[in-house]
C-alpha positions in Angstrom: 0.0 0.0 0.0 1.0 3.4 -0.9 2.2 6.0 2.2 0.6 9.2 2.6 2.6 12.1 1.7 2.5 15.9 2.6 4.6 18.4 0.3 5.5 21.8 2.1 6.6 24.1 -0.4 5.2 23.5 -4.2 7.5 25.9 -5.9 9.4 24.8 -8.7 11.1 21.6 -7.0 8.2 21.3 -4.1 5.2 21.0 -7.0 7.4 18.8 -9.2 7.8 15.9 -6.4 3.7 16.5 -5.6 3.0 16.4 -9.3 4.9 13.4 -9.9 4.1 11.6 -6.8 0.3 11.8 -7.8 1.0 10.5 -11.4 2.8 7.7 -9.5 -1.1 6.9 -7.3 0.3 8.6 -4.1 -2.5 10.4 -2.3 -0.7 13.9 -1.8 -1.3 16.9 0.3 0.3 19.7 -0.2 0.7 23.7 1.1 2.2 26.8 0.0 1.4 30.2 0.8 1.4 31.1 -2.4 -1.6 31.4 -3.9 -0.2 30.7 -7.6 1.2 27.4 -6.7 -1.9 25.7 -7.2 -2.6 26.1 -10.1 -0.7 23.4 -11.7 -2.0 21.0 -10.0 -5.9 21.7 -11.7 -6.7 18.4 -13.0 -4.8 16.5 -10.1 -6.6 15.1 -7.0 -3.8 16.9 -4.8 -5.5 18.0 -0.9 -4.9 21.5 -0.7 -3.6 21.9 3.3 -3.9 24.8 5.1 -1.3 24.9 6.7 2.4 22.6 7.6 0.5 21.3 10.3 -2.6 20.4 8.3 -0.6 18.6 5.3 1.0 16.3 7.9 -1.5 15.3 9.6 -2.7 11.7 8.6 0.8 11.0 6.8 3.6 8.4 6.6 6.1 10.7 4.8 6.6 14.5 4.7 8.5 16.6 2.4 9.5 19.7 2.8 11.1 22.3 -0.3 12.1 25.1 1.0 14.8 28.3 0.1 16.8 28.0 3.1 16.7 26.7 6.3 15.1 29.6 8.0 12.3 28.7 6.4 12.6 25.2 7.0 12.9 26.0 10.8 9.4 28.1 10.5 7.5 25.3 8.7 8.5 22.6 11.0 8.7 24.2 14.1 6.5 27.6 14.1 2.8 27.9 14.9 1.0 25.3 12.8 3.9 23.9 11.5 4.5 20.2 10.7 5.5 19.2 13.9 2.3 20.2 15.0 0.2 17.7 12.9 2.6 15.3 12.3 2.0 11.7 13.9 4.6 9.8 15.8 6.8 7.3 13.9 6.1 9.1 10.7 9.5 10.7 8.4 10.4 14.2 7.9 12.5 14.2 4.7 13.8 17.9 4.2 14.4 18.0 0.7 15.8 21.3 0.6 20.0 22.6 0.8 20.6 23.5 4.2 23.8 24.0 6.4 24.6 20.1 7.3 24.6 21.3 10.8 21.4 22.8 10.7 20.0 18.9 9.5 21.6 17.4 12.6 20.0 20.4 14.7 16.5 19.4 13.5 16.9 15.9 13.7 17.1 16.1 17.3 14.5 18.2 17.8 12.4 15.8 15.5 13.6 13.0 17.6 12.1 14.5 20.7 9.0 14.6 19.3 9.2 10.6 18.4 9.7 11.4 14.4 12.8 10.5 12.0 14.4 13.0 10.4 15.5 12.8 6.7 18.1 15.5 5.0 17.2 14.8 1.4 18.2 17.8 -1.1 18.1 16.6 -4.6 20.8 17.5 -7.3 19.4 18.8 -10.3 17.6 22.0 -11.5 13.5 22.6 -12.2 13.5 21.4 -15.8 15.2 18.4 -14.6 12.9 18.1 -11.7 9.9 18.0 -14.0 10.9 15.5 -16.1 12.2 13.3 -12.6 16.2 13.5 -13.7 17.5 14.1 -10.1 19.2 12.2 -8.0 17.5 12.2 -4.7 20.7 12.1 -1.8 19.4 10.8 1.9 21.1 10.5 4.9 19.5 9.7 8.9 17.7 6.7 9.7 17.9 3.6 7.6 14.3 2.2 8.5 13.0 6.1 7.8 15.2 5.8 4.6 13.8 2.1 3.5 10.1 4.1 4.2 10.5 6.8 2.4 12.4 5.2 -0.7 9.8 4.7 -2.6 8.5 8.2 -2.6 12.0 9.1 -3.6 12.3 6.8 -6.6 8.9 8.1 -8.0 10.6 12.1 -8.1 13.8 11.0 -9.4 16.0 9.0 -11.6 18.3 7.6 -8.5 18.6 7.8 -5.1 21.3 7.6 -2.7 21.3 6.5 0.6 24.8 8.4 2.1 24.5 7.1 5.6 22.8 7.0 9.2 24.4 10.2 10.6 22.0 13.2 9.5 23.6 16.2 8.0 25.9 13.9 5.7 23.2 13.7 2.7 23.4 18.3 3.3 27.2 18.1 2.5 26.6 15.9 0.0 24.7 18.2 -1.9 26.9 21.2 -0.8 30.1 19.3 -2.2 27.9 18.8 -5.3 27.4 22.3 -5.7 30.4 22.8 -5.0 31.5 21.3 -8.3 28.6 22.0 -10.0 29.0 25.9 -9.9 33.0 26.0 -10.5 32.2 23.7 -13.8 29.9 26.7 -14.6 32.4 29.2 -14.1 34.6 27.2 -15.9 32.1 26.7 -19.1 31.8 30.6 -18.9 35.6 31.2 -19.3 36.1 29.1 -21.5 33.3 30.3 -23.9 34.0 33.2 -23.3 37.9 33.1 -24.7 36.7 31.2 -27.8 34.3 33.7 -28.6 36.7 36.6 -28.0 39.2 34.7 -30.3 36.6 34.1 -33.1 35.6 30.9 -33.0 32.3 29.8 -34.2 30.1 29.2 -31.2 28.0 26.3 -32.8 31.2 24.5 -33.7 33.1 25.5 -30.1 29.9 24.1 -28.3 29.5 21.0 -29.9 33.1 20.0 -29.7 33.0 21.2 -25.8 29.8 18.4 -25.5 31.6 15.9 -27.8 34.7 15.0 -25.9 36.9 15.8 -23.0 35.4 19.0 -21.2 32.0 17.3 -21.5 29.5 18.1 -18.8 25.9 18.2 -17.7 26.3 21.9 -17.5 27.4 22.5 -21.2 24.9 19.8 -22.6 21.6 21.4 -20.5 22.8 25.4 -20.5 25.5 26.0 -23.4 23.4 27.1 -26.0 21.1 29.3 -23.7 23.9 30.8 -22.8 25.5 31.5 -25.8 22.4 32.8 -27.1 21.8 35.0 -24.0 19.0 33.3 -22.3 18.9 32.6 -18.9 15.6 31.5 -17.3 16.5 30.9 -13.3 16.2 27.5 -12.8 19.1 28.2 -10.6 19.3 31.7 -9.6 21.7 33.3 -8.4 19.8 34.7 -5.0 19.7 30.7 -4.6 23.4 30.3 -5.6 24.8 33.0 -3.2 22.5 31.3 -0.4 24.1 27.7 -1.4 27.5 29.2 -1.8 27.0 30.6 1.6 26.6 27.2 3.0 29.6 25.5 1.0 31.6 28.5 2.5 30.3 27.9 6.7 30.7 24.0 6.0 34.3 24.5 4.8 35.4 26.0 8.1 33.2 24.0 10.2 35.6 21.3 8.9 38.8 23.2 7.8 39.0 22.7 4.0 40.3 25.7 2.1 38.0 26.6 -0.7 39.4 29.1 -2.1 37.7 28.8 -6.3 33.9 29.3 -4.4 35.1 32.1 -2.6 36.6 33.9 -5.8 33.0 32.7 -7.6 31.3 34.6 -4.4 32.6 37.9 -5.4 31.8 37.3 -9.5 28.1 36.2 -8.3 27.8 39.7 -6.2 29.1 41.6 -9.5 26.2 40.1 -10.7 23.4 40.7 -7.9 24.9 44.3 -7.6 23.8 44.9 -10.9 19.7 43.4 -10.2 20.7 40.1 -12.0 19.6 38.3 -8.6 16.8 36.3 -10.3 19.0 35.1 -13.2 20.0 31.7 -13.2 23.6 31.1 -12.1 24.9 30.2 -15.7 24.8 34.3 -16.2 28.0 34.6 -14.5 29.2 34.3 -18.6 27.5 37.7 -18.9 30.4 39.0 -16.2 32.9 37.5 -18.4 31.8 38.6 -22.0 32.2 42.3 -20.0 35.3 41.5 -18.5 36.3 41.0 -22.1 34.4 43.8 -23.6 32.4 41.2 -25.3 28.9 42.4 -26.8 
């Protein structure tokens, strides 16, 4: 039999698990405060909650999607949040990037209250999300885990469980970023020095996806940004606030990081001038001008 889920948050990521966890004969419930976040779920037998509180109440599983943890904090622990509804022995699974500290903070206080605590951010952007190519990272509990899995599977392609200590599936998905934004960076020098040097972009970006500099970045952004487009299915308020993270888990464990610290101040060139709700692949428009490229 099929768990009960509750979705808090049905943005871009947060609608895309409820939407795909209905296809998959889940019955869903799901809240935002958003108003417009309903609407693509008209057709879909999804149980508008009104509140954290009221989407957990009655399920197995619930997933929370999120900006950063200070919201996670409100929905799960402020008035009518999910702790409020939730049943004990049901899972929390906190699919949002948060501070692995943070994870092992609200695990505890989950604990107290007689429910498992998941951290399960998901690597992958919204188109990806819609079409369920993400790979779902978990860590806490491994009978909360062997719950939950199923759920996970339906939203994404795989899913990883990293361990029974909470907070490691959070620096999973920082260290992942990690990567992900410097092979963005790197995609927007390089680009960038081709172009300057008159290179034909269609030919430069196919060769690029063809052989050694491959990457997931190139193949799903390249020719959006080389044609100037950049829709934020990662923007850069969302990239600071992850860099952020990578940055405090980095001293909490004294690795230099010294690349996401230079990529910090290019990402501020680009919030200073309004580019905040860009996706974070426009960090090539902040080389083409550092190169006096049109």
């Amino acid at each position: 039999m099929s768990i009960k889920v509750g979705v808090v948050g049905l943005g871009v990521m947060g609608g895309a698990f409820a939407g795909h966890l209905l296809d998959a004969g889940y019955e869903v419930a799901g809240y935002d405060p958003a108003e417009a976040m309903y609407g693509k779920f008209q057709g879909k037998k999804l149980r508008r909650a009104a509140s954290p509180a009221d989407a957990a109440r009655g399920a197995d599983l619930v997933m929370t999607s999120l900006p950063n943890y200070t919201y996670v904090e409100k929905a799960v622990e402020g008035p009518g949040g999910v702790l409020e509804g939730i049943g004990r022995e049901a899972v929390i699974a906190d699919m949002s990037t948060v501070p692995p500290k943070f994870a092992r903070a609200m695990a505890e206080k989950a604990q107290g209250k007689g429910v498992a605590w998941l951290d399960c951010p998901v690597s992958g952007v919204g188109k990806q999300a819609a079409v369920k190519d993400l790979v779902v990272m978990s860590s806490g509990p491994k009978a909360a885990f062997e719950k939950a899995k199923p759920a996970f599977d339906a939203i994404g392609k795989k899913t990883v469980y990293v361990g029974e200590r909470n907070g490691m599936a959070a620096q999973l998905k920082l260290v992942v970023n990690l990567v992900l934004f410097i092979n963005m960076a790197g995609a927007a020098e390089g680009l960038t020095l081709g172009l300057k040097a008159g290179l034909p972009a269609d030919v430069m970006l196919d060769t690029l996806c063809s052989g050694a500099a491959a990457s997931n970045v190139l193949q799903v952004r390249g020719k959006d940004m080389l044609a100037g487009n950049f829709p934020p299915s990662g923007p850069i308020t969302i990239v600071m606030k992850d860099i952020d993270c990578i940055i405090g888990s980095a001293k909490d464990a004294n690795s230099p990081t010294p690349l996401i610290g230079l990529l910090e101040h290019l990402y501020m060139s680009q919030r200073s001038k309004g580019r905040e709700m860009e996706d974070g692949s426009s960090i090539f428009r902040i080389y083409k001008e550092l190169a006096n490229l049109s």
